[in-house]
C-alpha positions in Angstrom: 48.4 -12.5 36.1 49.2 -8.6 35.7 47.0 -6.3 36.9 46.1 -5.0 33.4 45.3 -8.0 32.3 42.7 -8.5 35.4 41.8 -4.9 34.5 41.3 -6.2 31.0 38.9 -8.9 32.4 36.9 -7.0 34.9 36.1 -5.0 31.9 34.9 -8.0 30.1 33.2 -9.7 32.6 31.2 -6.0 33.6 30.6 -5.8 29.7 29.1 -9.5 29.6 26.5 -8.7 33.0 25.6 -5.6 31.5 24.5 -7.6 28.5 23.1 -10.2 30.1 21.5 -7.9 33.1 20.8 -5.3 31.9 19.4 -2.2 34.2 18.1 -5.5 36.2 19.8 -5.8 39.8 21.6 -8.5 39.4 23.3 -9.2 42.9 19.5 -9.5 44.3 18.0 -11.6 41.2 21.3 -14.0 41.2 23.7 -14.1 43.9 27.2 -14.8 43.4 27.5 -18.0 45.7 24.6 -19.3 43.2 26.4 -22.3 41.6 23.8 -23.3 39.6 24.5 -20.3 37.1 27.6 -20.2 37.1 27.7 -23.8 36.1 25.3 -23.2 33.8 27.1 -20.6 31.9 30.4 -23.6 32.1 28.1 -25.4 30.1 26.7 -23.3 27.5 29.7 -21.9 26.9 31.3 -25.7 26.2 28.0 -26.5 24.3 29.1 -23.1 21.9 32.8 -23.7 21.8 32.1 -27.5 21.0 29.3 -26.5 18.4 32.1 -24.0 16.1 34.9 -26.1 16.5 36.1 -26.8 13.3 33.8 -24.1 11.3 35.6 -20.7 10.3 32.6 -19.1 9.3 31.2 -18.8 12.5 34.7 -18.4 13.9 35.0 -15.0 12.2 31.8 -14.5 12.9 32.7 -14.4 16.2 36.0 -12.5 15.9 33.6 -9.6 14.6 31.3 -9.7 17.2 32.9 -6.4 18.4 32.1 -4.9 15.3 28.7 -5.9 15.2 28.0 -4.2 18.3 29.5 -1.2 17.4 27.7 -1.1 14.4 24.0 -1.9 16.4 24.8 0.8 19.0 22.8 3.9 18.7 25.4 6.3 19.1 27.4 4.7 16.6 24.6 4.9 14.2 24.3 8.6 14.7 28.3 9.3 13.7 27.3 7.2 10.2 24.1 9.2 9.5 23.9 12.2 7.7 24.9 15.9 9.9 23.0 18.5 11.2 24.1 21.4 8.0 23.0 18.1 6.0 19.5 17.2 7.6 19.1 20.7 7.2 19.8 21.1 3.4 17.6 18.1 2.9 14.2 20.4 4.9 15.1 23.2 3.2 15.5 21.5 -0.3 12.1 20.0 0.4 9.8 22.9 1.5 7.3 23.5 -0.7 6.4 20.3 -0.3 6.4 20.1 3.2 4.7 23.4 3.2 1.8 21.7 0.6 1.8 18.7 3.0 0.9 21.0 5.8 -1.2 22.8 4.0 -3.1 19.4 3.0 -3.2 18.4 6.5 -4.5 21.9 7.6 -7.6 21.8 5.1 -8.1 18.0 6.4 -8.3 19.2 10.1 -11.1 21.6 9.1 -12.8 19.2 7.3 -13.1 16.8 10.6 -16.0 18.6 11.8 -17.6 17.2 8.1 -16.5 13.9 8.4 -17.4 13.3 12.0 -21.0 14.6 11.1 -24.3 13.0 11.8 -24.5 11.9 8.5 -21.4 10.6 7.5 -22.2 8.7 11.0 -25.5 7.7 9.6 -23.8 5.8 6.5 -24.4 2.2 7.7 -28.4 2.9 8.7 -28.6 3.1 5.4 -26.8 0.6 4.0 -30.3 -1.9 3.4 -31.6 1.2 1.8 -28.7 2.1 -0.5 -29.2 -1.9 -1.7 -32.5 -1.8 -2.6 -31.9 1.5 -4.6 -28.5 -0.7 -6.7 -31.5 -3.2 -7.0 -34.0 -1.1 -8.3 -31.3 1.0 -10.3 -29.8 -2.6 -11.7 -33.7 -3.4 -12.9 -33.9 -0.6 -14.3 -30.4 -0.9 -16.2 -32.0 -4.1 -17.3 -35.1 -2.7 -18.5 -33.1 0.3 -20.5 -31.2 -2.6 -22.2 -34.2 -4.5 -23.2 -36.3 -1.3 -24.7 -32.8 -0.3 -26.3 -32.9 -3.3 -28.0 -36.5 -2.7 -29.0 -36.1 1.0 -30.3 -33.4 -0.4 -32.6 -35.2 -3.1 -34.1 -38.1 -0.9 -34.5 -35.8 1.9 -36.2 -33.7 -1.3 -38.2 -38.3 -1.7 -39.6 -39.1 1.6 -40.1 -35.6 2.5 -42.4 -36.3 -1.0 -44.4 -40.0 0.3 -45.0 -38.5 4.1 -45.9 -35.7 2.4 -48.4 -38.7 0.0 -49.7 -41.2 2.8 -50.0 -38.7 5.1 -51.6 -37.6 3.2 -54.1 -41.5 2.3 -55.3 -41.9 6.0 -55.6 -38.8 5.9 -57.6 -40.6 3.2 -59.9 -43.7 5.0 -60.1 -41.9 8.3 -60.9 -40.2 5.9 -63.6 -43.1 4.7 -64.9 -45.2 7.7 -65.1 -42.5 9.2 -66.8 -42.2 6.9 -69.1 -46.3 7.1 -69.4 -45.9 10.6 -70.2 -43.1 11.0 -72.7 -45.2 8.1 -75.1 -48.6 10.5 -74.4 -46.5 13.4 -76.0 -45.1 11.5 -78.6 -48.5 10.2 -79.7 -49.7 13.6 -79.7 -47.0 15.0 -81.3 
């Protein structure tokens, strides 16, 4: 083999530990005359290349490999996401709401003092109280209901006895009326 070619390999093979290391130490973790990983990795890598024979999906899913890690490293990501003038444009476009935001937050921060008080604090003490206070305001609902009820069958009485009573008055007016008019006929 050329040199560039065991260049080319070395640079693989450092790529692969890094990957597989890590910032680990990996001369003190696994030694080199260690054949147990080394077979290991014979076998795994037979297992894999046995495993996508045949299947050119996952073939060029592994020619693309490369891609994908350019793609999940960070500095990549930072060349596709928006620049500096741009991130800027974006705060400045949005500052009167990040100013009401702050604003909001501000007015929140002087209200802690309120919401960490002794009686917000005290809320759950009186939980049993606030319960019987629904139940007695619930019986009362109840009640309010039930003399509602009442007060319009009452009213539902008193209008039938009104209509009744007016219209008797109405016949009695009729009738004296009548009484009346054949008094001053007679006389006449």
């Amino acid at each position: 083999m050329s040199d560039s070619k065991l260049d080319v390999f070395d640079e693989r093979l450092e790529s692969l530990e890094k990957r597989v290391f890590g910032d680990f130490d990996k001369d003190a973790d696994y030694p080199k005359e260690s054949p147990e990983v080394l077979d290991s990795l014979c076998s795994i890598n037979t297992q894999i290349n046995s495993a996508t024979a045949g299947r050119p999906q996952i073939e060029a899913v592994f020619k693309r490999l490369g891609e994908l890690d350019e793609y999940l490293d960070t500095d990549a990501v930072d060349h596709l996401t928006v620049s500096l003038s741009a991130n800027m444009d974006l705060i400045l476009a949005e500052e009167d709401v990040i100013r009401e935001h702050a604003s909001t937050l501000e007015q929140i921060e002087q209200m802690c003092d309120v919401l960490g008080s002794e009686h917000i604090k005290a809320v759950p003490s009186l939980q049993t109280q606030l319960y019987e206070l629904s139940t007695v305001h619930i019986q009362q609902q109840d009640q309010l209901a039930e003399l509602s009820g009442e007060a319009t069958t009452l009213l539902d009485k008193y209008n039938s006895i009104i209509s009744l009573l007016s219209k008797q008055f109405a016949h009695w007016d009729a009738i004296i009326t009548d009484m009346e008019l054949a008094k001053q006929q007679k006389a006449a």
